[in-house]
N, C-alpha and C positions, 0 to 999 in steps of 0.2 A: 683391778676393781672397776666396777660399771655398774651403771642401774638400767641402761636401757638394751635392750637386744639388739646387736647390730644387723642393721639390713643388706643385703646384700644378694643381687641379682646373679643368679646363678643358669647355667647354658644346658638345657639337657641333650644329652648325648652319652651314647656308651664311655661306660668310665675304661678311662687305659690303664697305663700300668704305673704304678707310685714312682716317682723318680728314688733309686735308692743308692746306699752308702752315703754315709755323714762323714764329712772332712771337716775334724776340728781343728783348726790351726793356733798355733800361741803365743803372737807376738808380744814382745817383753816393752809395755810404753815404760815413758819413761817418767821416772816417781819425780810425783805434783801438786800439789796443793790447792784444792776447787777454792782459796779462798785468793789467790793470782789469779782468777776469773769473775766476772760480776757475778755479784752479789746472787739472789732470788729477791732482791727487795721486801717489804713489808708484809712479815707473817703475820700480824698481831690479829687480822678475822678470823686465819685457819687456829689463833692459838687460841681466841675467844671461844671458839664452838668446841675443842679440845679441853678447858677449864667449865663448862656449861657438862662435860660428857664427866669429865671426872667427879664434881660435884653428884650430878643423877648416881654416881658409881657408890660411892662413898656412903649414902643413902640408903642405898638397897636397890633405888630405883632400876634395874637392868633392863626396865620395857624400854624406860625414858633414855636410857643411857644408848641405847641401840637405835633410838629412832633418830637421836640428838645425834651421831656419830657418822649417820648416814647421809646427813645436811655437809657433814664434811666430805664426807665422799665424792657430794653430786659440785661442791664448792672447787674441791680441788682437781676432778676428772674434766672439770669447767676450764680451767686457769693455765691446764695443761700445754695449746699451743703456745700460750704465750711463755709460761714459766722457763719449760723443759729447756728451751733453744740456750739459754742465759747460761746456767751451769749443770747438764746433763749429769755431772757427778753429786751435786748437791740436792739435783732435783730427783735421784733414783736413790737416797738415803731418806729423807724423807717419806717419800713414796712407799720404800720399802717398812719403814716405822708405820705409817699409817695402814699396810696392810697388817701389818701385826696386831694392830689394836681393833682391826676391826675383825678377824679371827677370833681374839679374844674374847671379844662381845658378841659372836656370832655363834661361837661354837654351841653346839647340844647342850651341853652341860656349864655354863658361862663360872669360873673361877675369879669369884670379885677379885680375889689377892694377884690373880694373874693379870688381871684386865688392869687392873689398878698401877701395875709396874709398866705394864705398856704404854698406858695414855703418859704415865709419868716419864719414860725414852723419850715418847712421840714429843711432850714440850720441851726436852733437854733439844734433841736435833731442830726443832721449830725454833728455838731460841737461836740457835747458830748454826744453821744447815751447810753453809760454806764450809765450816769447820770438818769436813768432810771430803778425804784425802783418796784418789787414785791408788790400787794399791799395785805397786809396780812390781810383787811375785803374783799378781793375778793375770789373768787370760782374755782377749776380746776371745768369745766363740763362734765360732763361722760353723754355715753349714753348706757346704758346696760352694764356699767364699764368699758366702754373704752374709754381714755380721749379726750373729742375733742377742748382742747383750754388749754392754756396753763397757767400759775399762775396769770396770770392780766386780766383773763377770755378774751382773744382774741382768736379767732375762728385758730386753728391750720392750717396751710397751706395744702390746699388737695390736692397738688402734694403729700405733704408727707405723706399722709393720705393712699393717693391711692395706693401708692409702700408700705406701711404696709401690705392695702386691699392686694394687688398681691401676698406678698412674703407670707401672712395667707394661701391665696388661692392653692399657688405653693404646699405646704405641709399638703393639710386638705384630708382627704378622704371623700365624701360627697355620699348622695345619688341623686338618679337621682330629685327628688321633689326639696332638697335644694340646690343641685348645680340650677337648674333652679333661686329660690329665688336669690340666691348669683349673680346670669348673669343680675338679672334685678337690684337690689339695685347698683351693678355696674355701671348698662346703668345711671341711674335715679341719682348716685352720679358723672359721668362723666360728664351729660348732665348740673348739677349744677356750676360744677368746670371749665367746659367752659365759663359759665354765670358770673364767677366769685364770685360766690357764695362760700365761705367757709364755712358757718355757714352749711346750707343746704346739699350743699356738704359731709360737713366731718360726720350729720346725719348717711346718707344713706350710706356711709364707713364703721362708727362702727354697725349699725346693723348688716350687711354683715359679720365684722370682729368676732363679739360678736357671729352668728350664728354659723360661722368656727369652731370657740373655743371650743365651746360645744361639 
C-alpha cells in the first residue's frame, strides 16, 4: 500500500535477457511467538483513525470512510521504518489487516457488511498485534536465494525490497549487458510495486538483486 509513485532513476540501454528460473527454498524456522519480541508499541492513533473509518462506515458514509482510511495508509506507510525493524511478524499481520480493509473500501462495488468485519479484524489485531505467531509449517520464499517474504510466507514490502535492490546496485560493478538486465528488472519491479503488487514486485527485485551478487 502507497500513495505516492516511487521514483526511480532508470539507465537506458538495450534490455537483455530476464534472469530466469525461481528457486523457492523452505526452511522449517522454528515455532515462536512475535510476542518474545518487542512489542510495536502504541497503536492507539492507527486505532483512532480505524474507529473515525468504522463510524463513517456504519453511517453509510463510504466517501468519508475511504478518505478517512487513507490517512491510515499514508500514517502507517510513514511509521514503517521505524515500526517493521521491532517485530517484522507483528508488523506484517497488521499490515496485512490493513490491507484488507482498505480493499474493502476501495473495491468497485464497496460491501458495507464486508468493510465493516475488516476494519473490525483490523482493531482486533491493532489491539494486540504481538499476539501474532510465526507459523512454523510456513515457508520464507526465496527467489534465486533471496528472501522475498518473511517467516509467515507474507510477500516482503518492496519499498524495502527496493532500497536493498539500490543499495546491491550502488556497489556492484556490472557489465554493460547486465547493468542493462538490472535497469529493466528495476522498471518492471517498480512498475509492480506502484500496482501494489508485492509479491511480483519483490520477484523482479531478487532477480535483479541475485544477478548483482554474482
Amino acid at each position: 500500500m502507497r500513495n505516492l509513485l516511487l521514483s526511480v532513476a532508470l539507465i537506458a540501454a538495450p534490455v537483455g535477457v530476464f534472469a530466469a528460473g525461481y528457486t523457492w527454498l523452505t526452511p522449517a524456522p522454528p515455532s515462536q511467538s512475535a510476542s518474545s519480541t518487542p512489542s510495536l508499541g502504541d497503536m492507539s492513533k492507527f486505532s483512532t483513525i480505524v474507529s473515525d473509518v468504522q463510524d463513517s462506515t456504519a453511517a453509510g458514509d463510504l466517501s468519508a470512510a475511504e478518505t478517512r482510511i487513507t490517512d491510515l495508509e499514508t500514517a502507517w506507510d510513514a511509521a514503517q521504518p521505524e515500526l517493521r525493524p521491532l517485530n517484522t511478524a507483528a508488523w506484517g499481520t497488521v499490515d496485512g489487516a490493513i490491507d484488507d480493509a482498505l480493499s474493502a473500501l476501495r473495491a468497485k462495488t464497496v460491501n458495507p457488511a464486508k468493510a465493516e468485519t475488516a476494519l473490525a479484524d483490523l482493531q482486533t489485531v491493532l489491539a494486540d498485534p504481538s499476539a501474532a505467531t510465526i507459523d512454523a509449517t510456513g515457508a520464507v520464499a526465496t527467489v534465486q536465494g533471496v528472501a522475498t517474504t518473511d517467516a509467515n510466507g507474507r510477500p516482503l514490502p518492496c519499498e524495502v525490497m527496493l532500497d536493498t535492490f539500490r543499495t546491491t546496485l550502488a556497489g556492484a560493478t556490472l557489465s554493460d549487458t547486465t547493468r542493462a538486465t538490472v535497469a529493466t528488472l528495476q522498471e518492471k519491479g517498480t512498475e509492480r510495486c506502484n500496482a501494489d503488487d508485492d509479491a511480483r514486485a519483490d520477484d523482479f527485485f531478487a532477480q535483479g538483486i541475485a544477478l548483482m551478487s554474482n
